[in-house]
N, CA, C and O atoms as a MOPAC input file, in Angstrom:
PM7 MOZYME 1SCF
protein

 N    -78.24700 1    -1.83300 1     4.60100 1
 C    -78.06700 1    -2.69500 1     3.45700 1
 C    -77.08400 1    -3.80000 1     3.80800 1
 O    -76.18200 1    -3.60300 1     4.62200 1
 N    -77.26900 1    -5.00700 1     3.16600 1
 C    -76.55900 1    -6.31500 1     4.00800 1
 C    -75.84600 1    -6.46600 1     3.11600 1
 O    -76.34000 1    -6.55600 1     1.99200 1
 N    -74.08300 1    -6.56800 1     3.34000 1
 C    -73.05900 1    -6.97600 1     2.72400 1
 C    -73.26100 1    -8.04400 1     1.58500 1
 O    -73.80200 1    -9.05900 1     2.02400 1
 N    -73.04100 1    -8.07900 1     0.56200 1
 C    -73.01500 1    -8.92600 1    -0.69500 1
 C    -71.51700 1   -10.36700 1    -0.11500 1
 O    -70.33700 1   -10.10800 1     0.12400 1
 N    -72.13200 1   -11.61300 1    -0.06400 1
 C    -70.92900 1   -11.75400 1     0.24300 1
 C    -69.81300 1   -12.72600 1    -0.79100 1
 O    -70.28000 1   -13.18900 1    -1.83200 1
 N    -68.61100 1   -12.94400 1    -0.49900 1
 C    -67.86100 1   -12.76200 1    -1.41400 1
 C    -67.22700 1   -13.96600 1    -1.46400 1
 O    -66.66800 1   -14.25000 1    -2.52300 1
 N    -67.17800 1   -14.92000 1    -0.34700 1
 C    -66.45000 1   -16.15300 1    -0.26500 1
 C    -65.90600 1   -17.26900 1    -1.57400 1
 O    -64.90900 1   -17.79200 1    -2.07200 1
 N    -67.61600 1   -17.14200 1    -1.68600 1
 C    -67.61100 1   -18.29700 1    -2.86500 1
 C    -67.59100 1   -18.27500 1    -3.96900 1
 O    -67.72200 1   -19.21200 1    -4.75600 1
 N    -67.27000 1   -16.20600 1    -4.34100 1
 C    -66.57700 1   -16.31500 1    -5.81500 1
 C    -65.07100 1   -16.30800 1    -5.40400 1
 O    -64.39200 1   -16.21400 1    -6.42600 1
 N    -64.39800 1   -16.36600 1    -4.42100 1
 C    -62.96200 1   -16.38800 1    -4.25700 1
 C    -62.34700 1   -17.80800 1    -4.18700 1
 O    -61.21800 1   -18.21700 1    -4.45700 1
 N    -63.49500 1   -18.43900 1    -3.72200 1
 C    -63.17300 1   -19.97800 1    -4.10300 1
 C    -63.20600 1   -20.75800 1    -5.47900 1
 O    -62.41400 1   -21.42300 1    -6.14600 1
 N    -64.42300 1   -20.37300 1    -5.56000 1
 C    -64.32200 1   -20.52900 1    -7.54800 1
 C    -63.29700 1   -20.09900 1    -8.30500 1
 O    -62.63300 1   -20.83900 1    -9.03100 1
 N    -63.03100 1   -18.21300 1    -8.09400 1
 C    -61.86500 1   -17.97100 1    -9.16300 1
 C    -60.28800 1   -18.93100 1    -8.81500 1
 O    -59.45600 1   -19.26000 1    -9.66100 1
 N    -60.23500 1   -19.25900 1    -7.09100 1
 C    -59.02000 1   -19.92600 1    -6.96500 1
 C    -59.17100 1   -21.52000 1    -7.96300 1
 O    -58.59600 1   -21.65300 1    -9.04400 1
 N    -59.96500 1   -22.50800 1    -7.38900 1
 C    -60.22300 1   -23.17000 1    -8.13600 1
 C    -59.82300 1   -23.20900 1    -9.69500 1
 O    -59.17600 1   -24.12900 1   -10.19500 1
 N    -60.32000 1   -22.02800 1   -10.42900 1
 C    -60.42500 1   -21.86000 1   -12.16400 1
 C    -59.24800 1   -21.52300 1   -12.35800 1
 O    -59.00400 1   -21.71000 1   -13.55000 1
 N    -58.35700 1   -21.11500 1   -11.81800 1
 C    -56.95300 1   -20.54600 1   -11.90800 1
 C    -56.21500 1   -21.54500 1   -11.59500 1
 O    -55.06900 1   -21.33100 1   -11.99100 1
 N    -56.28900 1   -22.28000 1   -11.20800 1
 C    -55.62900 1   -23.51300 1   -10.83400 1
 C    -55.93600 1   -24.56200 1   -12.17800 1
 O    -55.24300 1   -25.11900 1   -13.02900 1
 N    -56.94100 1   -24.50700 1   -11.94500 1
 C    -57.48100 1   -25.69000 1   -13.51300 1
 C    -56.75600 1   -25.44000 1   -14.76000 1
 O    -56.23700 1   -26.28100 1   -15.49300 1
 N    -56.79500 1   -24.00500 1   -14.91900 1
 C    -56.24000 1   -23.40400 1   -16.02000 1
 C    -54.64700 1   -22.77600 1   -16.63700 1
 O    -54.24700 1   -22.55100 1   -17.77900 1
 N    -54.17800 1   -22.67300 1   -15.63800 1
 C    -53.00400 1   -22.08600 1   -14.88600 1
 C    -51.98500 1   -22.53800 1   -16.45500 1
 O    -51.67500 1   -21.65000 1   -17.24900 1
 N    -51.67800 1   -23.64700 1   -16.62500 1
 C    -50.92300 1   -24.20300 1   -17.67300 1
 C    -50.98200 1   -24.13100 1   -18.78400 1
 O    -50.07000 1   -23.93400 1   -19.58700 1
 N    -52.71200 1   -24.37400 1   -19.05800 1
 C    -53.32300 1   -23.81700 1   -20.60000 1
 C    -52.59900 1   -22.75700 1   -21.52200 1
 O    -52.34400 1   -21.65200 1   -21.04400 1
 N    -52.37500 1   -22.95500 1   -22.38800 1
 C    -51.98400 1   -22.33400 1   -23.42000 1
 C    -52.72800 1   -21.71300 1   -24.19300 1
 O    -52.20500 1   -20.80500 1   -24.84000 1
 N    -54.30700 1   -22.01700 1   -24.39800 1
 C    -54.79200 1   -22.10500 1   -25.67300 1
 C    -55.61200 1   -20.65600 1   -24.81400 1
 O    -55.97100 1   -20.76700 1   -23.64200 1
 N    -55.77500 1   -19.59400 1   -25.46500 1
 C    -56.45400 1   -18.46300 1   -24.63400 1
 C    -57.95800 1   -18.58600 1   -24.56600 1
 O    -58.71800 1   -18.58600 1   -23.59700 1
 N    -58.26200 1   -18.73100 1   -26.36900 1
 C    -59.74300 1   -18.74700 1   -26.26700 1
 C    -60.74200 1   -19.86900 1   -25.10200 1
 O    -61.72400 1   -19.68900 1   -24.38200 1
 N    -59.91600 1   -20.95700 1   -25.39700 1
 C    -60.79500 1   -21.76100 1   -24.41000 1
 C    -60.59000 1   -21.18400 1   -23.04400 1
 O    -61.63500 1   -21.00000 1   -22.42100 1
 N    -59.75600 1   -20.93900 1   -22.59100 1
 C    -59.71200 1   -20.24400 1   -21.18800 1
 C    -60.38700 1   -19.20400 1   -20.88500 1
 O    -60.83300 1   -19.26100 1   -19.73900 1
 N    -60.70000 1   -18.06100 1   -21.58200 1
 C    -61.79300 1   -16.94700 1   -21.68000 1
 C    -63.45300 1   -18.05800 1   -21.60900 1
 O    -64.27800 1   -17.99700 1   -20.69800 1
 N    -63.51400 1   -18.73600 1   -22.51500 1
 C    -64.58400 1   -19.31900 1   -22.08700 1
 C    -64.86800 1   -20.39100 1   -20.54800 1
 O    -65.78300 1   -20.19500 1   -19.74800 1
 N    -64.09600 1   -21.21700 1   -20.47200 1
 C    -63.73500 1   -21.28300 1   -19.42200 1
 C    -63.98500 1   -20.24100 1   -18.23300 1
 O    -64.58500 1   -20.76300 1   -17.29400 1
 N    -63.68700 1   -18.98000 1   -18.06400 1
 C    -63.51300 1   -17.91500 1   -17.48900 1
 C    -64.94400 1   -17.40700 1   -17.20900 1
 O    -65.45000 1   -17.19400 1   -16.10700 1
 N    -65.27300 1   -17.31700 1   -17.94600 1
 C    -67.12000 1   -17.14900 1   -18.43200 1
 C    -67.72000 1   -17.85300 1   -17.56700 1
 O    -68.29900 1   -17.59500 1   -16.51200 1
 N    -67.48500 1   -18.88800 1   -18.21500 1
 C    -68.49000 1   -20.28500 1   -17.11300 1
 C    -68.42500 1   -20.41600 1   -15.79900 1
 O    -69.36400 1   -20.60000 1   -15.02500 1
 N    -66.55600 1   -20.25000 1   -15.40400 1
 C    -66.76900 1   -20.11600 1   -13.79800 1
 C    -67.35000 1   -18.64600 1   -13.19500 1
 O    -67.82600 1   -18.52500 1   -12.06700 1
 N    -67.22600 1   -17.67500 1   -14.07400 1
 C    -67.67600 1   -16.70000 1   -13.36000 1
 C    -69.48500 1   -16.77200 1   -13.38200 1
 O    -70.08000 1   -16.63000 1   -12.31400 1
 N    -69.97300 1   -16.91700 1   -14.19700 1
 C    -71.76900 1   -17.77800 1   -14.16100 1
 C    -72.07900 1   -18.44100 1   -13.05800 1
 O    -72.93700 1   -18.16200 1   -12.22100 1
 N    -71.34200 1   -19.32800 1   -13.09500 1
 C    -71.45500 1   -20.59900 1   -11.78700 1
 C    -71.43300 1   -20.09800 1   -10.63100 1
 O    -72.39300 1   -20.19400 1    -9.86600 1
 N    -69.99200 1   -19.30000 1   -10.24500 1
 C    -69.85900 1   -18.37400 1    -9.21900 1
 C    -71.00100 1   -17.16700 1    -8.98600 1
 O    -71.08500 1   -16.55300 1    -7.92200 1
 N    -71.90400 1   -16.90900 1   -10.19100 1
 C    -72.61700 1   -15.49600 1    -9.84500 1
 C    -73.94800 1   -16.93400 1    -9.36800 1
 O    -73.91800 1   -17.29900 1    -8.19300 1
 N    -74.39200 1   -17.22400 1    -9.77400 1
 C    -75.45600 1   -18.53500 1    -9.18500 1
 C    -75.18000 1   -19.17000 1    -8.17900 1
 O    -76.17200 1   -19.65400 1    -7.63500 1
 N    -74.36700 1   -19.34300 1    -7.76600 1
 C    -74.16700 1   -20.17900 1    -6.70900 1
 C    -74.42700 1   -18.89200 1    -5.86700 1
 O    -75.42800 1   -18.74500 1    -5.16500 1
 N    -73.40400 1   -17.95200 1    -6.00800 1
 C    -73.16900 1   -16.34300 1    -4.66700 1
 C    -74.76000 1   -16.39200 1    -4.42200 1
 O    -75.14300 1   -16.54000 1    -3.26100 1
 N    -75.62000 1   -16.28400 1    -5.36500 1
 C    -77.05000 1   -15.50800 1    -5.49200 1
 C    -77.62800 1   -16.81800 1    -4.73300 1
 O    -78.21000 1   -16.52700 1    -3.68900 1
 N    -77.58800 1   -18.26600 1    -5.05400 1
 C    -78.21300 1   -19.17800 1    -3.83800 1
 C    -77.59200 1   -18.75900 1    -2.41400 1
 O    -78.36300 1   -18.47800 1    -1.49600 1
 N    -76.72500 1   -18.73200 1    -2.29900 1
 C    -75.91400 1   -18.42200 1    -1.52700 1
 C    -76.60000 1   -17.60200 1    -0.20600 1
 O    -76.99200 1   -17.91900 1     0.91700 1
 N    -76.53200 1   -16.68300 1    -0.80100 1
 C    -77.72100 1   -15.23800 1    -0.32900 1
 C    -78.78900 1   -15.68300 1     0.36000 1
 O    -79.08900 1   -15.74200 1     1.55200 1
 N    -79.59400 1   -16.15700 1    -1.25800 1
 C    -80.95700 1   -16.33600 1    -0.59600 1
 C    -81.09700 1   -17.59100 1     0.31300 1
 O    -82.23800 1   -17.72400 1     0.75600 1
 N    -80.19500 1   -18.55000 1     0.69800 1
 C    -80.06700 1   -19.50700 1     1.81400 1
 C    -80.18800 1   -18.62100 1     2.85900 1
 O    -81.23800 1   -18.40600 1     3.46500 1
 N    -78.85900 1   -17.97500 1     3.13100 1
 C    -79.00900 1   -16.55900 1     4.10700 1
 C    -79.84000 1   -15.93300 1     4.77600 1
 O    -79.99300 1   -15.71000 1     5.97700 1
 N    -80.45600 1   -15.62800 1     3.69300 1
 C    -81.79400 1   -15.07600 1     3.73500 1
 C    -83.32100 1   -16.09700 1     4.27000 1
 O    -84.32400 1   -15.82900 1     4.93100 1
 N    -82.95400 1   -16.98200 1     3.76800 1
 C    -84.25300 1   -18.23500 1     4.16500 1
 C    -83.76700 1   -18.15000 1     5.49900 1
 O    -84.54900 1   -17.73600 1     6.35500 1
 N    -82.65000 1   -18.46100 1     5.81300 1
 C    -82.47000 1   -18.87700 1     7.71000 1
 C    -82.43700 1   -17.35400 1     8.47000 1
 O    -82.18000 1   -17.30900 1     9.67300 1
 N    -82.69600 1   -16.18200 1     7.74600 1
 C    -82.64500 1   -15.13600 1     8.60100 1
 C    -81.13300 1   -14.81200 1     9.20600 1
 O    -80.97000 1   -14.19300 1    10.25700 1
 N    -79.87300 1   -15.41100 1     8.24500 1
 C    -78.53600 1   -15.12200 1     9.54600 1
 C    -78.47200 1   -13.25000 1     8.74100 1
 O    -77.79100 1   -12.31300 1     9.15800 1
 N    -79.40700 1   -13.25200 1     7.56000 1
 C    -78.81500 1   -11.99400 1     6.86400 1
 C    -80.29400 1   -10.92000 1     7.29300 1
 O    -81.41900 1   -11.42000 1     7.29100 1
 N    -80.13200 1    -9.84800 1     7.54400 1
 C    -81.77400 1    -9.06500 1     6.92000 1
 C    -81.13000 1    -8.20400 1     6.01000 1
 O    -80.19400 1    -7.40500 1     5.98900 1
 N    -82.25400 1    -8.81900 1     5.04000 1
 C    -82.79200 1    -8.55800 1     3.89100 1
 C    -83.32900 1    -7.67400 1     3.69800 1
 O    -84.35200 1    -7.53700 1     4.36900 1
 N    -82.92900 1    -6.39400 1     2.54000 1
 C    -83.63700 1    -5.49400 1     2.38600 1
 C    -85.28500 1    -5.52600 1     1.72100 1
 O    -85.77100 1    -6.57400 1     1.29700 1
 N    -85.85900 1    -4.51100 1     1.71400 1
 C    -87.39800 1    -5.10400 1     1.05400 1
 C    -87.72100 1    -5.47300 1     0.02400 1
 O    -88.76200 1    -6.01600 1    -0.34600 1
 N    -86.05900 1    -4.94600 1    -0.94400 1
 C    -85.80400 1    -5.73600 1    -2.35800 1
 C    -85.63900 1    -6.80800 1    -2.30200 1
 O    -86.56800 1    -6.86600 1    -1.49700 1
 N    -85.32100 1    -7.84700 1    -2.38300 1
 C    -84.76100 1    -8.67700 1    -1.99700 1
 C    -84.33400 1    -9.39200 1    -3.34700 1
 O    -83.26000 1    -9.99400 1    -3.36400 1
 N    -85.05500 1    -9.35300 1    -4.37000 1
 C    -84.43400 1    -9.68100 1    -5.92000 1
 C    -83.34800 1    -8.67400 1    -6.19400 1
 O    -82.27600 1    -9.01200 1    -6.69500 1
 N    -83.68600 1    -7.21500 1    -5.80200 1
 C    -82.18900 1    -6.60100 1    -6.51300 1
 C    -80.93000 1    -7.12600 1    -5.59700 1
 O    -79.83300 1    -7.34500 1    -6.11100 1
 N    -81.18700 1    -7.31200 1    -4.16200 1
 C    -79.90500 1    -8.14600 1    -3.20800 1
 C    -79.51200 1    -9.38300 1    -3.68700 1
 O    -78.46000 1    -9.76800 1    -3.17400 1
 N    -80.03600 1   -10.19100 1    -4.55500 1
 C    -79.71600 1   -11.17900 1    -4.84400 1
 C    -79.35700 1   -11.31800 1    -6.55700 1
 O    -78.60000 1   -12.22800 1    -6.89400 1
 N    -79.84200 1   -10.52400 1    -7.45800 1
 C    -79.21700 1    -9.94600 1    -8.72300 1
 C    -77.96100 1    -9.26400 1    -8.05000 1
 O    -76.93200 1    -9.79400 1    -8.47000 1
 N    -77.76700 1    -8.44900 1    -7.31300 1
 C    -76.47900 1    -7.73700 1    -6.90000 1
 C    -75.39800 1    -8.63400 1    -6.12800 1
 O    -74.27600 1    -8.19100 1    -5.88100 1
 N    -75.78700 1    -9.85800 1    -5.78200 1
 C    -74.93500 1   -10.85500 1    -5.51900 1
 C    -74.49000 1   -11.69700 1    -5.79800 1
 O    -73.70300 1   -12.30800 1    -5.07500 1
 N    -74.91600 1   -12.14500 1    -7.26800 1
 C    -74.92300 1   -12.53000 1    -8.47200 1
 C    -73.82500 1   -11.74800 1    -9.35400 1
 O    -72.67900 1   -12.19600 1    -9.39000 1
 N    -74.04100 1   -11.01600 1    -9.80000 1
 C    -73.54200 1    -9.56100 1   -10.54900 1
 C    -72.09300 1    -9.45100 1    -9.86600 1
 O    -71.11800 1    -9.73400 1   -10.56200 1
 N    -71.91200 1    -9.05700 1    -8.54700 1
 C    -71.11600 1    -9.20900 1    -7.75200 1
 C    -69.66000 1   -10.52500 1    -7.82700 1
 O    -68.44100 1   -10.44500 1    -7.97900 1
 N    -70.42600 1   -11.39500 1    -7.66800 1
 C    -70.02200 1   -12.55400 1    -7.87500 1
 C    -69.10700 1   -12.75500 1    -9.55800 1
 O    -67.90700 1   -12.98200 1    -9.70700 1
 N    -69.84400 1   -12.62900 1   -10.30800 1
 C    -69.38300 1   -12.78900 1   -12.08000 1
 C    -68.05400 1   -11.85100 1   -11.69600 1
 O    -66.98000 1   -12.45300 1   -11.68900 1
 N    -68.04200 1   -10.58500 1   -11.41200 1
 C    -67.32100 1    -9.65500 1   -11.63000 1
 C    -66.06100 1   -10.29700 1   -11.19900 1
 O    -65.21300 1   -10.73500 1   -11.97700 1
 N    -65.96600 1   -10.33500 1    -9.34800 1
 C    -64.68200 1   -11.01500 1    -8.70200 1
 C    -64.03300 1   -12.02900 1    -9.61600 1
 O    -62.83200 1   -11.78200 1    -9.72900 1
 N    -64.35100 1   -12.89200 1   -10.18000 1
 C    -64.18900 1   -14.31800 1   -10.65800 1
 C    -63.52800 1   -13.71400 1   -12.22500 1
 O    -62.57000 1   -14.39300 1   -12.59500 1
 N    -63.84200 1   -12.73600 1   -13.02900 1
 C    -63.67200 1   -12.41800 1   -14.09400 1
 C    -62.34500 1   -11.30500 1   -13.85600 1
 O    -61.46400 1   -11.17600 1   -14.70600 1
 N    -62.36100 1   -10.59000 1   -12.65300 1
 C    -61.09600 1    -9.51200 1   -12.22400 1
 C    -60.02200 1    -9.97900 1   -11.71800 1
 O    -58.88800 1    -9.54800 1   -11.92900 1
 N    -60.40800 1   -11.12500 1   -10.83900 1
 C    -59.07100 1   -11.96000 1   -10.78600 1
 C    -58.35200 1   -12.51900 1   -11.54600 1
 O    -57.15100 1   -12.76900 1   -11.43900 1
 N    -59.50100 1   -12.87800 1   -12.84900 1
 C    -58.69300 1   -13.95600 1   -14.11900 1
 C    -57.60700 1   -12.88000 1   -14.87600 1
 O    -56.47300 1   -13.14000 1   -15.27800 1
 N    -58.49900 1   -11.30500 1   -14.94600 1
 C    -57.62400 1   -10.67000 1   -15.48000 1
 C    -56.85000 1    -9.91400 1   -14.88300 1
 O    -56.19500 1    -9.12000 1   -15.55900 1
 N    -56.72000 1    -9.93600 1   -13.63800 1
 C    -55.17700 1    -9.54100 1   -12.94800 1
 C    -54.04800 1   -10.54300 1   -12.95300 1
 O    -52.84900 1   -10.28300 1   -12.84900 1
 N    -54.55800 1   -11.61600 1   -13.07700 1
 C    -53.61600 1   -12.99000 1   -13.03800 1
 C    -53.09500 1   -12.93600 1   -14.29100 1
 O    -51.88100 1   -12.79900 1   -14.44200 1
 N    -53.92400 1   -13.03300 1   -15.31300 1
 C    -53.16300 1   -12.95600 1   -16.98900 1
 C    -52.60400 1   -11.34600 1   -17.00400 1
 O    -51.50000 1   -11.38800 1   -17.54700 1
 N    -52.89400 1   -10.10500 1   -16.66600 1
 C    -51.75700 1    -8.80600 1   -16.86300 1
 C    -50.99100 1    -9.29800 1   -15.41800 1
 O    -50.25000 1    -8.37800 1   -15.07400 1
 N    -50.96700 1    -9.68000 1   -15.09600 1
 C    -49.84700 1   -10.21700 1   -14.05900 1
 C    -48.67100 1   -10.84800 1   -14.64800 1
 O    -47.53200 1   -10.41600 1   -14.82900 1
 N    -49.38700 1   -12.32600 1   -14.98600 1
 C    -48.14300 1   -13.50800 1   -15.92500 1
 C    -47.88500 1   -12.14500 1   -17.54300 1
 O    -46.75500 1   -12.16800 1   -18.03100 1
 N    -48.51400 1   -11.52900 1   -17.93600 1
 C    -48.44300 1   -11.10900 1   -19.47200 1
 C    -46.73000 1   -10.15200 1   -18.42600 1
 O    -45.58600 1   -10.56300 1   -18.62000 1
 N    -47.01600 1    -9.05000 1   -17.52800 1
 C    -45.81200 1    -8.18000 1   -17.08100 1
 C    -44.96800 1    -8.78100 1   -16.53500 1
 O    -44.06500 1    -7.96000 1   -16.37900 1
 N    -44.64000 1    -9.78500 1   -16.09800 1
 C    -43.76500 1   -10.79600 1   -15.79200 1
 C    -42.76100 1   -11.59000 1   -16.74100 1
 O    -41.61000 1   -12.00400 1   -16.59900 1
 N    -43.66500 1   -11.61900 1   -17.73300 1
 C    -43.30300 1   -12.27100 1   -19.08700 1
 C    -42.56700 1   -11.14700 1   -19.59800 1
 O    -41.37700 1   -11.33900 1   -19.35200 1
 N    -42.69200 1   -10.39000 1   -20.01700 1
 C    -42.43500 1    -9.09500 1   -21.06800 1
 C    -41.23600 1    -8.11600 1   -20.22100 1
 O    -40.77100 1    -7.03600 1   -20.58400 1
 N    -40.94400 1    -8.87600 1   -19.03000 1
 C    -40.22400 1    -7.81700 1   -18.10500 1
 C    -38.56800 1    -8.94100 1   -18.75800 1
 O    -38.43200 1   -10.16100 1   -18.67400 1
 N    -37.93500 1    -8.27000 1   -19.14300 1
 C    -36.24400 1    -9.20500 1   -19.23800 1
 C    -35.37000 1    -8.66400 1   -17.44200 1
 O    -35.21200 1    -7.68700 1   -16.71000 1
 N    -35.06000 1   -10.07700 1   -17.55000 1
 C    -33.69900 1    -9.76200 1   -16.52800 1
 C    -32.22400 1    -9.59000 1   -16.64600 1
 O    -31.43600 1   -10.34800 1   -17.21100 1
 N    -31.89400 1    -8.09500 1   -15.81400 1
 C    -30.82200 1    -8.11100 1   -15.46200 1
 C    -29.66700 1    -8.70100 1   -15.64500 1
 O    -29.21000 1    -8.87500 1   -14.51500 1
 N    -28.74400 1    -9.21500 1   -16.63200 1
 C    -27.64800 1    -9.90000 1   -15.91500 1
 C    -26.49600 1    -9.54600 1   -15.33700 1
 O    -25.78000 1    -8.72500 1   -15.91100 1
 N    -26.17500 1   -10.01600 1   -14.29100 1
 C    -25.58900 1    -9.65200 1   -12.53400 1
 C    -24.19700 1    -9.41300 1   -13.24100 1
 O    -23.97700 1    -9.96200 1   -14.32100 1
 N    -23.38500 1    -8.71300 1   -12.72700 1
 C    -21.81500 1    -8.86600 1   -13.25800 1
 C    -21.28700 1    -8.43400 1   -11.95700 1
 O    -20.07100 1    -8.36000 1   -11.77800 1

């Protein structure tokens, strides 16, 4: 079975995290969040099947579920990073510091 690969939802979620990073407003950023992770699961899934057209990948005899699963794949990364980054900034936030004496 040929590795799902992962590049170009790690570029997207960096990208969307960057765009967003300052935003305040949550809801639009969840949507936001949405969209790049879509984009990222479509693009991963062209992605693939480029791969696949030039032969650098073999392709199992599915070849729609390898490319739904790289897709799928894709949404997920892009959507797990957004929410490790926000419970990241949220425990960062909520943590008080120390003062030194």
């Amino acid at each position: 079975m040929p590795q799902v690969p992962i590049l170009i939802p790690l570029i997207v979620a960096g990208a969307f995290l960057g765009s967003v990073w300052s935003n305040k407003d949550l809801m639009a950023v969840w949507k936001k969040a949405i969209l790049a992770a879509a984009v990222s699961g479509i693009l991963n899934a062209g992605y693939a099947w480029s791969l696949g057209a030039l032969k650098m990948v073999a392709l199992a005899n599915n070849n729609v579920a390898f490319l739904a699963s790289c897709g799928v794949v894709a949404f997920l990364v892009v959507v797990a990073v957004y929410l490790s980054a926000l419970g990241m900034m949220r425990y960062r936030r909520g943590k008080t510091l120390e003062p030194e004496e």
